[in-house]
N, C-alpha and C positions, 0 to 999 in steps of 0.2 A: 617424768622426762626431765632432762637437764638442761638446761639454756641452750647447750652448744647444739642439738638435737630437735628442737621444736619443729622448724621446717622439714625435716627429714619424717616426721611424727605427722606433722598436718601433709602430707604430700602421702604419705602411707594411708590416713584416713579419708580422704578425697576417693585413693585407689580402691579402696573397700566399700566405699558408698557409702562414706558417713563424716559429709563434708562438714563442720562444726564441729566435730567431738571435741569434746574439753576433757581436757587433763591437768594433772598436777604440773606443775613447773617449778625443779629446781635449778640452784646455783651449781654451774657447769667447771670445774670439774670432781671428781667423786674418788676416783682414784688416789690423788694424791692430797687430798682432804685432810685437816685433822682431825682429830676424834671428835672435836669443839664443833668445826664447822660441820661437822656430818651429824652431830646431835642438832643443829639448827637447821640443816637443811631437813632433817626427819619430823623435825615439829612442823616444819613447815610443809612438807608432802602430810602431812595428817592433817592439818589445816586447812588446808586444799582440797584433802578430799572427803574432809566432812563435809566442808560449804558445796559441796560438788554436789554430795549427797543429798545433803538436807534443802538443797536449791531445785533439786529433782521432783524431790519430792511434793513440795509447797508448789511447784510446776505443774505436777502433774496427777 
């Protein structure tokens, strides 16, 4: 998900019954991005959602 989008994201998962759900969060916008900043917003959605992963798991 991109910055500009989070509410939009947690108001969707509320609606599905799964109020908390965590996601990645990047830098909003993507579109007009450069290559630079989309190679960092990528490490950073991978980043994300390892710790997501691996926080799951040691969780649960």
């Amino acid at each position: 998900m991109t910055t500009g989008f989070v509410d939009a994201a947690e108001i969707m998962a509320r609606a599905c019954g799964l109020a908390g759900y965590r996601f990645a969060v990047i830098e909003h916008p993507v579109a007009s991005a450069t290559d630079e900043q989309l190679r960092e917003r990528a490490v950073a959605a991978v980043t994300q959602g390892l710790d997501l992963l691996l926080m799951d798991r040691l969780d649960g």
